[in-house]
DOMIVEX-356751 format. One record per residue: residue number from 1; x, y, z of N, C-alpha, C, CB in turn. Coordinates in Angstrom, 1 decimal. Last residue first. Glycine has a CB too. Layout:
<lumkols>
[NUM,[X,Y,Z],[X,Y,Z],[X,Y,Z],[X,Y,Z]]
...
</lumkols>
This chain:
<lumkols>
[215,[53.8,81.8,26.3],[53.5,82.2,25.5],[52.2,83.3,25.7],[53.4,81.3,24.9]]
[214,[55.2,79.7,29.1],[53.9,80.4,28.5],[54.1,81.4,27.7],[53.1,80.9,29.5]]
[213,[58.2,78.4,29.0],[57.8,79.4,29.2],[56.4,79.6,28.4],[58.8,80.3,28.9]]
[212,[60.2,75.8,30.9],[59.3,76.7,29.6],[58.7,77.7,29.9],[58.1,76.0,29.0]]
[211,[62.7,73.1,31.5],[61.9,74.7,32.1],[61.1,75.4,30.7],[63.4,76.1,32.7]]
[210,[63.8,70.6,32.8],[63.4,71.2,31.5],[62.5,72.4,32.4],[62.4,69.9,30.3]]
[209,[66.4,68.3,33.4],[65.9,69.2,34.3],[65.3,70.0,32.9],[67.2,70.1,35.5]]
[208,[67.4,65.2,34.8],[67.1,65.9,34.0],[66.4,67.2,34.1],[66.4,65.2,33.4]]
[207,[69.8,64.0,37.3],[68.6,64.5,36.7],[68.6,65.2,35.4],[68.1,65.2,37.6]]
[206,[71.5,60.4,37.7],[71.7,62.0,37.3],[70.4,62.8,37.0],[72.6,62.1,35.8]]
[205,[72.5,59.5,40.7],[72.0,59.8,39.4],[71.5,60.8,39.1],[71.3,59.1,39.0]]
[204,[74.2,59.4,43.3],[74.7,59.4,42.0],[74.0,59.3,40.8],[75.4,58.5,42.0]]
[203,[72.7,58.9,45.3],[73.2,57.6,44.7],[73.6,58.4,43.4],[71.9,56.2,44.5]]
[202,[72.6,61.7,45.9],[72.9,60.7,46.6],[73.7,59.5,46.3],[72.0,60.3,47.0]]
[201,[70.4,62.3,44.1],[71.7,63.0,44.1],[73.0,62.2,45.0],[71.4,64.6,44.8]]
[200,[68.3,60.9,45.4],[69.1,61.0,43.8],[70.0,60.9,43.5],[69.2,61.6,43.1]]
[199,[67.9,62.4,47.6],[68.3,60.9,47.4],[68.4,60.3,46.2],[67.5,60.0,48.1]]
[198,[67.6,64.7,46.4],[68.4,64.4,47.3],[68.8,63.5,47.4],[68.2,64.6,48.2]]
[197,[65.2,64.4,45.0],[66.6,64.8,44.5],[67.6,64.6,45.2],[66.7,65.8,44.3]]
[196,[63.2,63.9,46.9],[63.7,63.0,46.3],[65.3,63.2,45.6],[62.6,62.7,45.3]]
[195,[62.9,66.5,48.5],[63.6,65.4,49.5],[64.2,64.0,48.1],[62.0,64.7,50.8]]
[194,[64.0,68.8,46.0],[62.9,68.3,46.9],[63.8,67.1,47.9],[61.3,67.6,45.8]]
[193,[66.1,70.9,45.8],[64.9,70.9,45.3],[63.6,70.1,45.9],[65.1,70.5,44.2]]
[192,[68.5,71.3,48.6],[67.8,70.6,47.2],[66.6,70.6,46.9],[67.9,69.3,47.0]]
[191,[69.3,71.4,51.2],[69.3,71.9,50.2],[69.1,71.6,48.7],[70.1,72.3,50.5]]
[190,[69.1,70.0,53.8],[67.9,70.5,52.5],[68.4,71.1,51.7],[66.8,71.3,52.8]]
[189,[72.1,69.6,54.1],[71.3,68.7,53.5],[69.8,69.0,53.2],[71.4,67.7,54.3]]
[188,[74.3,72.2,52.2],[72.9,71.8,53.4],[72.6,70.7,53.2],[71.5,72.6,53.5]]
[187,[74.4,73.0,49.8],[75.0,73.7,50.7],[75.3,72.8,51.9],[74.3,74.9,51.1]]
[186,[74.9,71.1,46.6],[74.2,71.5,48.2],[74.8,72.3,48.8],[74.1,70.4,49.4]]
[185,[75.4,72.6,43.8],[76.2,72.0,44.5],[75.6,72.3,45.9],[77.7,72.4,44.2]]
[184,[73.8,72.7,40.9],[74.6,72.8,41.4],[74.7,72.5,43.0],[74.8,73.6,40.9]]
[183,[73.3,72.3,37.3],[72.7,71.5,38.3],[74.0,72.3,39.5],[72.7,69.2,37.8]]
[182,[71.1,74.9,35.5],[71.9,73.8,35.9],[72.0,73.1,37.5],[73.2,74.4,35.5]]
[181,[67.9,75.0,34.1],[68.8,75.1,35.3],[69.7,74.4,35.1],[68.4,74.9,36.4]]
[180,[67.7,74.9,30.3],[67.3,74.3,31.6],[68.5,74.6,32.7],[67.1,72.6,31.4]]
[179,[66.5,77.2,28.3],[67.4,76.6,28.6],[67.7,76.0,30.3],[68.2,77.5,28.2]]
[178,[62.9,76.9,27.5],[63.8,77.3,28.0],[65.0,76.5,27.8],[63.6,77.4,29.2]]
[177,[60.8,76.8,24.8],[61.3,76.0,25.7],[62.8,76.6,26.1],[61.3,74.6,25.1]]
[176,[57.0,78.2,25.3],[58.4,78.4,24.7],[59.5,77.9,25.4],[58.6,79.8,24.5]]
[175,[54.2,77.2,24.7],[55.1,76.9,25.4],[56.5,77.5,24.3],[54.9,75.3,25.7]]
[174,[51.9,76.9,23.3],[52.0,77.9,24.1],[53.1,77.9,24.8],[51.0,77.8,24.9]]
[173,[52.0,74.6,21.2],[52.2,76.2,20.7],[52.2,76.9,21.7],[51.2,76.9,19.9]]
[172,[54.1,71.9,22.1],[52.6,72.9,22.6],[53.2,74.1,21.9],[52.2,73.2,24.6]]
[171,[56.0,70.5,21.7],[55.3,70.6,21.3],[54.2,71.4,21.2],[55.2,69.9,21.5]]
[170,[57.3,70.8,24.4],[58.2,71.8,23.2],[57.5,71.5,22.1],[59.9,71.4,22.9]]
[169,[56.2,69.0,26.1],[56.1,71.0,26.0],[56.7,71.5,24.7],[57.1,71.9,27.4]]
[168,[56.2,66.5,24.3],[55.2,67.2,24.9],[54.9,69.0,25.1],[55.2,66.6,25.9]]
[167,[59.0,66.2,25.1],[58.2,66.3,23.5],[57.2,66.9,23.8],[57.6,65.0,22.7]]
[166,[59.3,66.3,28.0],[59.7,67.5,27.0],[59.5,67.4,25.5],[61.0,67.7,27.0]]
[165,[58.2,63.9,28.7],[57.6,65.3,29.1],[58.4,66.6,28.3],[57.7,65.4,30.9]]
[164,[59.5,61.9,26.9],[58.6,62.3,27.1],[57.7,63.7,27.4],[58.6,61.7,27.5]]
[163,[62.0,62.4,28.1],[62.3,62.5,26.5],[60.4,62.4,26.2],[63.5,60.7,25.7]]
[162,[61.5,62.1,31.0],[61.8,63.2,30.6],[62.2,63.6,28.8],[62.7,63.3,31.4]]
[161,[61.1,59.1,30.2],[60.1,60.1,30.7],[60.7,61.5,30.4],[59.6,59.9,32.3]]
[160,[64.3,58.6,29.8],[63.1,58.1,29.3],[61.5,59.0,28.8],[63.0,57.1,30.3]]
[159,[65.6,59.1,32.3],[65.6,59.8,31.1],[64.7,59.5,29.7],[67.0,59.7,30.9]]
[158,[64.5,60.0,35.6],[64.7,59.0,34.4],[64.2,59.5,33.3],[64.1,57.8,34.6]]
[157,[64.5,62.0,37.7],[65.8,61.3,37.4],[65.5,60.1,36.2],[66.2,60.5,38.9]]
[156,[63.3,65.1,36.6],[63.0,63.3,37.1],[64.6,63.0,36.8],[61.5,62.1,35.7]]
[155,[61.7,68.2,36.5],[62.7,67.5,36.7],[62.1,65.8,37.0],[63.6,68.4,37.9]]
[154,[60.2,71.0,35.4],[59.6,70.0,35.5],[61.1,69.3,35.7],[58.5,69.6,34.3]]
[153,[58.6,74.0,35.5],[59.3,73.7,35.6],[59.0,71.8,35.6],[59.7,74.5,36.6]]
[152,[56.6,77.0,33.3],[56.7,75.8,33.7],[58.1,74.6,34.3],[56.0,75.4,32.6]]
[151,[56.3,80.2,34.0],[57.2,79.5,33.8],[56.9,78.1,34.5],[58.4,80.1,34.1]]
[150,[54.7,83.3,32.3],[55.2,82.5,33.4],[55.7,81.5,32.9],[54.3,82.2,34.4]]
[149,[53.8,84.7,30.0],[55.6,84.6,30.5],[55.7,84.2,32.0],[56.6,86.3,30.4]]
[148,[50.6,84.1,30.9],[51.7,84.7,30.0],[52.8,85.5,30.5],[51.1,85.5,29.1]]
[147,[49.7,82.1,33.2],[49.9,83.2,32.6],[50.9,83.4,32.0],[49.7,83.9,33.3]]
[146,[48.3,78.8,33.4],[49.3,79.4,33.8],[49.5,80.6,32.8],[50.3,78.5,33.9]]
[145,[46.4,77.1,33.1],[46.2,78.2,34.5],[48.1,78.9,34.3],[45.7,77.0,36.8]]
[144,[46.3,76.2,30.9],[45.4,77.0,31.0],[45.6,77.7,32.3],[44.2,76.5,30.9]]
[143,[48.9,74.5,30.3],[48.8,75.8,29.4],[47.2,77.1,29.8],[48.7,75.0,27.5]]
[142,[48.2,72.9,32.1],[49.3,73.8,32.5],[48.7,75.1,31.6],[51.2,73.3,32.0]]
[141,[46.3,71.4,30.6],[45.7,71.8,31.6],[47.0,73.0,32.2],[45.2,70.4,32.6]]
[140,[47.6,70.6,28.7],[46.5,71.4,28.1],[46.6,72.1,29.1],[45.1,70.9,27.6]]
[139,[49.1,68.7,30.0],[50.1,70.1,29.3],[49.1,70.9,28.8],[51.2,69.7,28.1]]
[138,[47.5,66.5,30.0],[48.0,67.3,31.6],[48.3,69.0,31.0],[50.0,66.4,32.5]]
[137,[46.5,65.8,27.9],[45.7,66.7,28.6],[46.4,67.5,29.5],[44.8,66.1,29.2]]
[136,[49.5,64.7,27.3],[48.6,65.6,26.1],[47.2,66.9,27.1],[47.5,63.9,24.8]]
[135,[50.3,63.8,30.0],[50.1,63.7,28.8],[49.8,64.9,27.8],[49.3,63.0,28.8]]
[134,[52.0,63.1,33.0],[52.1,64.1,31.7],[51.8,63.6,30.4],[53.5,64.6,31.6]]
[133,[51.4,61.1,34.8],[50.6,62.6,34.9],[51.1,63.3,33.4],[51.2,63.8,36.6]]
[132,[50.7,57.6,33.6],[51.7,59.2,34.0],[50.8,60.5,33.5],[53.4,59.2,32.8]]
[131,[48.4,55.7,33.6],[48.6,56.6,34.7],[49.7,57.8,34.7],[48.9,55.7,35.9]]
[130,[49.8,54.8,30.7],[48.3,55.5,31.0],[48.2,56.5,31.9],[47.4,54.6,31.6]]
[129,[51.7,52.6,31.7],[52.2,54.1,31.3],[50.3,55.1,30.8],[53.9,53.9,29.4]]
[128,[50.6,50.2,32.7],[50.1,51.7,33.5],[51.0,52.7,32.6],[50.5,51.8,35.4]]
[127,[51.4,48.8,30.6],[50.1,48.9,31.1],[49.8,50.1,32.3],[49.7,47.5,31.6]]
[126,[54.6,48.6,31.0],[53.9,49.1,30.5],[52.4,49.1,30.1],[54.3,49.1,30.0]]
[125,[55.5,50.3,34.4],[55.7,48.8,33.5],[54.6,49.2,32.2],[55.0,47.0,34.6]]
[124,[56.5,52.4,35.6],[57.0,52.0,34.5],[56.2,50.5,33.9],[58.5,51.8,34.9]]
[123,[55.7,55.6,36.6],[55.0,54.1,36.4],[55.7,53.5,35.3],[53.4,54.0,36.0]]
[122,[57.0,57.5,36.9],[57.1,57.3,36.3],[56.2,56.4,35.9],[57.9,57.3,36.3]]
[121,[55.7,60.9,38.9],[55.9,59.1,39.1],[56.0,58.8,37.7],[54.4,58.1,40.0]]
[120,[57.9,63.0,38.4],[56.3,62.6,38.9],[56.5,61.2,38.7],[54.8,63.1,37.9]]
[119,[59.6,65.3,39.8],[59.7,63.9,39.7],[58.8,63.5,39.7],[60.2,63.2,40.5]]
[118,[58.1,68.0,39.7],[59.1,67.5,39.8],[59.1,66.0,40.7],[59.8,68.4,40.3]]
[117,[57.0,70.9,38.5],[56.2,69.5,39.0],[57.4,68.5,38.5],[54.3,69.3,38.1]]
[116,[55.6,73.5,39.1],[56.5,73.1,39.2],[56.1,71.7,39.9],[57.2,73.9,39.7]]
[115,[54.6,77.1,37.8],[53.9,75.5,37.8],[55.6,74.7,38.3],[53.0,74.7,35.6]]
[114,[53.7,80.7,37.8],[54.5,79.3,37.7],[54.1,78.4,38.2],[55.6,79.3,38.2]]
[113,[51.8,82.3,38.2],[53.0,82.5,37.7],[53.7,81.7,37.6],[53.7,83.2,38.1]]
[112,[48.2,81.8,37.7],[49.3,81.0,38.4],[50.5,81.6,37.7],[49.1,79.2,38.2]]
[111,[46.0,82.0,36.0],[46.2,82.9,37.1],[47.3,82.7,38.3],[45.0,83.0,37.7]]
[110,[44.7,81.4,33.4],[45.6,82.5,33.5],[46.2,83.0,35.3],[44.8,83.8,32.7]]
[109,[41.8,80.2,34.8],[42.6,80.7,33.5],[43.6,81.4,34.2],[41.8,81.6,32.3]]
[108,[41.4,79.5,38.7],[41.2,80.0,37.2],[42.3,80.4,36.1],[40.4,81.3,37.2]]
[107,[40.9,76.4,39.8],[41.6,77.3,39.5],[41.4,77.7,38.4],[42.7,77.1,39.6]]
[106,[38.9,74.0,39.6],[39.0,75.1,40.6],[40.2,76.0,41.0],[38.6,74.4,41.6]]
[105,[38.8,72.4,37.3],[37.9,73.1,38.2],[38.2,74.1,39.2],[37.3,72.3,38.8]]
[104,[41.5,72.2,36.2],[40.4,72.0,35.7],[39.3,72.4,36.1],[40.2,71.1,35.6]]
[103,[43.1,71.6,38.8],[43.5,72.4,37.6],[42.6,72.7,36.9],[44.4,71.9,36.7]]
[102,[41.7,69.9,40.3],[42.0,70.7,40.7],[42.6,71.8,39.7],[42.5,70.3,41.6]]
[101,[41.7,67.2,38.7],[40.5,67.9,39.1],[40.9,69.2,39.6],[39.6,67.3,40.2]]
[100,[44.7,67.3,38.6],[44.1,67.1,37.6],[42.6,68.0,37.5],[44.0,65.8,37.5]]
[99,[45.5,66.9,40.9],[46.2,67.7,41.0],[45.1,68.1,39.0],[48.1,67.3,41.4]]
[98,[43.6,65.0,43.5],[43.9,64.8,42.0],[44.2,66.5,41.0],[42.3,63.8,41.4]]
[97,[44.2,65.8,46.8],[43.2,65.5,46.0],[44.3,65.5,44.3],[41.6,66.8,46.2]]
[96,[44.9,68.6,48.9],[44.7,66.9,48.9],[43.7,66.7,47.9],[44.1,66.2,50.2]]
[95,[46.8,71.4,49.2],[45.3,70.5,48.8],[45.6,69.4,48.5],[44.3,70.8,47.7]]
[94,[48.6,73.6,51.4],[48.7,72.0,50.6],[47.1,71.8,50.3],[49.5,70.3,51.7]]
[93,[50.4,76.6,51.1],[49.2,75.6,51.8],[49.1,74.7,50.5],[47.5,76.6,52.3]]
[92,[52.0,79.7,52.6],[52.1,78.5,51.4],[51.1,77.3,52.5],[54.4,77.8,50.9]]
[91,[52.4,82.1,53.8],[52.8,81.9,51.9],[52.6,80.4,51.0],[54.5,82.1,51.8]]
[90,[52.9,82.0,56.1],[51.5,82.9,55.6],[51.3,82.3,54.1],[51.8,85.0,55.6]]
[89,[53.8,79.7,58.4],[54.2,80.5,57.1],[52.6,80.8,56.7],[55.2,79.4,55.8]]
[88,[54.5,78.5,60.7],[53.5,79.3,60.6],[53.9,80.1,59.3],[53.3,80.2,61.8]]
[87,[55.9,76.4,61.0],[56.9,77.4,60.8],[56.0,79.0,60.7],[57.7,76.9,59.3]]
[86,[53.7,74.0,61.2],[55.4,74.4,62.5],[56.0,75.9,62.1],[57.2,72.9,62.2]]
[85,[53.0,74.6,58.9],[52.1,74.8,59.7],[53.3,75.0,61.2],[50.7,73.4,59.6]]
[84,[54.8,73.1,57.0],[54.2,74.6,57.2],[53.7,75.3,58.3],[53.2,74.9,56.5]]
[83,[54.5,71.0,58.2],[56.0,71.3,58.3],[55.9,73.2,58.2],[57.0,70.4,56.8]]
[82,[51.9,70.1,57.8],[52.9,70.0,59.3],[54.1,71.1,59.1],[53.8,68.4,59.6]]
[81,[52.1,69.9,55.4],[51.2,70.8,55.5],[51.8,71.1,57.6],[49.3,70.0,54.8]]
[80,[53.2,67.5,54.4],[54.1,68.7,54.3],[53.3,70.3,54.8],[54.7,68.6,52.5]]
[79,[51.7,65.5,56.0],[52.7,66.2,56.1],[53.5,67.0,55.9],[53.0,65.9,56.0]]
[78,[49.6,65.8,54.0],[49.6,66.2,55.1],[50.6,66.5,56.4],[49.0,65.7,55.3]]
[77,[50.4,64.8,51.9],[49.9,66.2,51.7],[50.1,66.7,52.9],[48.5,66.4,51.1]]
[76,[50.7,62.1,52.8],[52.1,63.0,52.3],[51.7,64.2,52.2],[52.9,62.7,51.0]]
[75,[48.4,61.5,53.1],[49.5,61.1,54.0],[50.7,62.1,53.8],[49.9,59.6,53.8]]
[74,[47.2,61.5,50.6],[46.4,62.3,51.4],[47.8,62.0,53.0],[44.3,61.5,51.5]]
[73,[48.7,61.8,47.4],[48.8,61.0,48.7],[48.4,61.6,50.0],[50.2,60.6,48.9]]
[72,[48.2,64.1,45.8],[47.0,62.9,45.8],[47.1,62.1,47.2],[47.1,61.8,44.4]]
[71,[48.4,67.4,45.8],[49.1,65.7,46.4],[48.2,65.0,46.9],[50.3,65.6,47.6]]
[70,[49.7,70.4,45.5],[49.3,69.1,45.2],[49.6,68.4,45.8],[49.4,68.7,44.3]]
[69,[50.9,73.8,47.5],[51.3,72.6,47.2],[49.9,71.6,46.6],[52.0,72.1,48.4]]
[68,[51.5,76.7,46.2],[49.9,76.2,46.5],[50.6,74.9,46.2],[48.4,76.9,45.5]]
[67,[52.6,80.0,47.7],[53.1,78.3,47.0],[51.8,77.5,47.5],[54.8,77.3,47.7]]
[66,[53.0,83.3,47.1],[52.6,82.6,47.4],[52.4,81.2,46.7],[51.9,83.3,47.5]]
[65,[55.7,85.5,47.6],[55.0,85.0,46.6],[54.3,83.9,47.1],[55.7,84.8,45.6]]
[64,[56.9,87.3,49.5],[56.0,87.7,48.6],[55.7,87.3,47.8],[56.0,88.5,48.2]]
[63,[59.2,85.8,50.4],[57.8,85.7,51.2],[56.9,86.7,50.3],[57.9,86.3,53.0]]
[62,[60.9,83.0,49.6],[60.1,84.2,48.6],[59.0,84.6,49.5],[59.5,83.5,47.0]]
[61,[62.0,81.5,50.7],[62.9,82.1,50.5],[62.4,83.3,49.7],[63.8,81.3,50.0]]
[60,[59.8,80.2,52.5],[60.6,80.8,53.2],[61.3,81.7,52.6],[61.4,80.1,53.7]]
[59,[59.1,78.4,50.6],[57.8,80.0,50.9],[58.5,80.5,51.7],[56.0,79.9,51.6]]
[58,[60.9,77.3,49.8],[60.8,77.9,48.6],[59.7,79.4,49.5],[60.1,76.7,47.1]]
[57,[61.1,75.3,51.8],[62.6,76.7,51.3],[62.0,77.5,50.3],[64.4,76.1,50.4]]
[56,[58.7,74.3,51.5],[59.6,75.0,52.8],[60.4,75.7,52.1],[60.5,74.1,53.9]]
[55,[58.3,73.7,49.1],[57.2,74.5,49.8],[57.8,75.0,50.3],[56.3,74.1,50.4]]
[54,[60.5,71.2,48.8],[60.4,72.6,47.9],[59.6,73.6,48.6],[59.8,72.4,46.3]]
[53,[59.4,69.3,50.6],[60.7,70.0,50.9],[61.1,71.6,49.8],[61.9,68.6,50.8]]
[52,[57.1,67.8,50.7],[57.3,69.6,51.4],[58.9,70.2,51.4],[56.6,69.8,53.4]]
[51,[56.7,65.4,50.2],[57.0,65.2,51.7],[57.0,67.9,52.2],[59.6,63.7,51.9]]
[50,[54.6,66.0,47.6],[55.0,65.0,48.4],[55.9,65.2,49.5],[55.5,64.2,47.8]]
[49,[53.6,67.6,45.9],[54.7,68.5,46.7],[55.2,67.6,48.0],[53.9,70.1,47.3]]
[48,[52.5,67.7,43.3],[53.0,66.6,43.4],[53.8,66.8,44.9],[53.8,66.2,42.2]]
[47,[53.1,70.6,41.6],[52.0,70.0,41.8],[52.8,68.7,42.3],[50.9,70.0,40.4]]
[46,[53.0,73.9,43.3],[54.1,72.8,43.4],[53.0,71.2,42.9],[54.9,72.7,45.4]]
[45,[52.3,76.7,41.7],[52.1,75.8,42.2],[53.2,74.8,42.2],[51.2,75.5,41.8]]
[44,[52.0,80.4,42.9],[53.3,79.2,42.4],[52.3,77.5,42.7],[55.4,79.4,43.8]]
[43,[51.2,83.5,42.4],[50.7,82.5,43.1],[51.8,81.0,42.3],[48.9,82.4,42.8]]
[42,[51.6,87.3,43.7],[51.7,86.3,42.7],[51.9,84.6,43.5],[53.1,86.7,41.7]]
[41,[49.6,88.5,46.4],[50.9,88.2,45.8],[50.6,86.9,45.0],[52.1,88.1,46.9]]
[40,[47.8,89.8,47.5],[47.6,90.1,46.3],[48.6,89.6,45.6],[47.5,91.4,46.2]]
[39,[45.9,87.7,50.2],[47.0,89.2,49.9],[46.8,88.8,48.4],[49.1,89.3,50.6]]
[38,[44.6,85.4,51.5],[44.3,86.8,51.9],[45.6,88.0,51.7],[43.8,86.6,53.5]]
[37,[44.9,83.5,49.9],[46.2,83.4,51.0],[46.0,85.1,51.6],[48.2,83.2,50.0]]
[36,[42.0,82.8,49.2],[42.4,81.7,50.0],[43.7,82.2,50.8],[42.7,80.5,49.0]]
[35,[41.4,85.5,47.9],[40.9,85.3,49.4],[41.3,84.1,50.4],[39.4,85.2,49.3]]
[34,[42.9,85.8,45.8],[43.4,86.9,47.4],[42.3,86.3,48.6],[42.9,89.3,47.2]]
[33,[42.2,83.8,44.9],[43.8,83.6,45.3],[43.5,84.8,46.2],[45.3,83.8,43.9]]
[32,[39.3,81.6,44.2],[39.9,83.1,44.2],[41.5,83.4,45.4],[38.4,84.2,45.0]]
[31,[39.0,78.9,43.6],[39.6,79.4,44.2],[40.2,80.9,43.9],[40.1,78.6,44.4]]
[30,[35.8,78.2,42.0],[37.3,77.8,41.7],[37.7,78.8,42.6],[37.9,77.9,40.1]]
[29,[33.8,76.1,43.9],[33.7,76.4,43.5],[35.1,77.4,42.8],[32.8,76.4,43.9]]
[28,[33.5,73.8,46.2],[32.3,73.9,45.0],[33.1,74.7,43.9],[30.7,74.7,45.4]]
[27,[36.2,72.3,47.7],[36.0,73.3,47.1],[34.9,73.3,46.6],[36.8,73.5,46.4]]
[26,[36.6,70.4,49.6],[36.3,71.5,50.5],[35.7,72.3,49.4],[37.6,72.3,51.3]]
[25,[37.7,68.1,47.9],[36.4,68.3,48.4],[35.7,69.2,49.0],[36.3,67.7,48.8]]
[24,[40.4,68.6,48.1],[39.7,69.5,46.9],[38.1,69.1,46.9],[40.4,69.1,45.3]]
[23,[41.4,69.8,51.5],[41.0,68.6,50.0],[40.5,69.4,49.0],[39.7,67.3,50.1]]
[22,[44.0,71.0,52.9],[42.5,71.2,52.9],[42.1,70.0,52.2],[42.0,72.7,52.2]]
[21,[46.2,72.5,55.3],[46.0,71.6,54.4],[44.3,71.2,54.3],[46.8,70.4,54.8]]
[20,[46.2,75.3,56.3],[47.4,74.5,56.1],[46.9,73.2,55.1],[48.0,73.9,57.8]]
[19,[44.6,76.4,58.3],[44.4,76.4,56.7],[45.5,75.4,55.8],[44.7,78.0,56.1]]
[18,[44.0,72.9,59.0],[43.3,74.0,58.3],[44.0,75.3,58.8],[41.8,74.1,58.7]]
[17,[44.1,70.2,60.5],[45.7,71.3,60.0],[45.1,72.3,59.3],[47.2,70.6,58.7]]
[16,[43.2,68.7,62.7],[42.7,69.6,62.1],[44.0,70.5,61.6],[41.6,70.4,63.0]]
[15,[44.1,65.5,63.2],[44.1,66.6,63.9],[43.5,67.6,62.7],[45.7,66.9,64.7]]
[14,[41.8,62.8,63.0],[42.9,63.3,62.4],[43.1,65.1,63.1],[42.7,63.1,60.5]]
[13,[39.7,59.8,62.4],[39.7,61.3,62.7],[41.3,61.4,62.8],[38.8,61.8,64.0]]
[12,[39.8,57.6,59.8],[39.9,57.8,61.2],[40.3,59.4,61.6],[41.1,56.9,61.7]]
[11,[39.5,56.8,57.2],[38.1,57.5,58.3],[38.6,58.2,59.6],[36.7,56.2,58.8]]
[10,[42.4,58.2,55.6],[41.7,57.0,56.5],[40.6,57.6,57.1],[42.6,56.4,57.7]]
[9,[42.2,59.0,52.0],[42.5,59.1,53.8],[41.6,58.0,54.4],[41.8,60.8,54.6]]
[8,[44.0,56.7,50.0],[42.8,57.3,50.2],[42.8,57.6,51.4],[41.9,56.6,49.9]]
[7,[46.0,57.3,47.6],[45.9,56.9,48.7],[45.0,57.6,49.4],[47.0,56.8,49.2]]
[6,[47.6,57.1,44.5],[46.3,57.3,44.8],[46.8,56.7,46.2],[44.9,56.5,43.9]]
[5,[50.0,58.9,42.6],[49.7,57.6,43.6],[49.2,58.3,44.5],[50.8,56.6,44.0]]
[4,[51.3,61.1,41.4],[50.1,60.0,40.7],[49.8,58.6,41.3],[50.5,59.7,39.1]]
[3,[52.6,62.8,42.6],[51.6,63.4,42.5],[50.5,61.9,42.3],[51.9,64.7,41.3]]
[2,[54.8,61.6,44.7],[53.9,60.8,44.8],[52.2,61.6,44.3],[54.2,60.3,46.3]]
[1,[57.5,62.7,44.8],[57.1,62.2,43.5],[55.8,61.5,43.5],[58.2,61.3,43.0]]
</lumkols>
């Protein structure tokens, strides 16, 4: 859940996880998809993909589709870029940096089958509700890289925000609002959507879960 908390890398040198994990300082210019996962397969973003637990099962369970993890927390991007990088997966790679600049510059129109952006930080007190990733612009910015009858996903355990982030889509003329996943039953202990759900799921609370569809 750590798309909207800022943490800045340390100067300190660091092992080289390329391609595996990059910044969005690597980029000038917007990312052509067959040349960053060098194939032709449809592209998924995870924006916020904090520790990698959706990336893993998800580029494991789809190897013909390619997962382009976010994540501002330059610590946590890089971790979940480990976890890829241990499994040598062809299908899926993390950028570091503001999931914002990156939507805006350097991905093009229309060119993502799906968005998935689960548990974003709530910030609660109220002087930072500012900082929540889902405003008015964020949902401009979905509605531009993501292609027609692809599918925006979004989950949080607090019901508040999620009475938020679903005014918002079911607001947008580009958005047509799904009937949301249900909720069902681990196999595994990964087995869950991400590492936070888990420990959600855990203590017994409950998620919210909203799904849309590009227009």
């Amino acid at each position: 859940m750590s798309a909207d908390v800022s943490h800045n890398p340390s100067p300190l040198e660091r092992p080289d996880l390329r391609p595996y994990f990059v910044t969005v300082d690597d980029f000038d210019q917007p990312i052509h998809w067959e040349d960053y996962f060098e194939n032709a397969n449809p592209v998924e973003l995870d924006i916020g993909c904090g520790r990698g637990l959706f990336l893993v099962n998800a580029a494991a369970q789809n190897p013909d589709t390619n997962f382009l993890g976010m994540e501002l927390d330059y610590k946590e991007g890089r971790r979940s870029a480990r976890r890829l990088m241990k499994r040598e997966f062809a299908n899926a790679r993390v950028i570091g940096g503001d999931c914002r600049r990156l939507l805006q510059r350097f991905i093009f129109p229309a060119s993502v089958q799906a968005a998935h952006v689960y548990f974003p930080d709530p910030w609660w007190k109220r002087k930072h509700l500012r900082r929540r990733l889902f405003t008015d612009a964020f949902v401009e910015l979905l509605a531009r890289v993501v292609r027609s009858g692809g599918i925006v996903h979004s989950w949080t355990d607090v019901e508040p925000y999620f009475g938020v982030i679903s005014a918002l889509m079911d607001a947008h003329a580009d958005f047509r609002t799904l009937p949301p996943p249900a909720q069902r039953a681990p196999t595994h202990d990964l087995d869950y959507q991400t590492s936070f759900e888990r420990k959600k799921r855990k203590l017994g609370s409950r998620i919210w879960r909203g799904m849309w569809q590009r227009g």
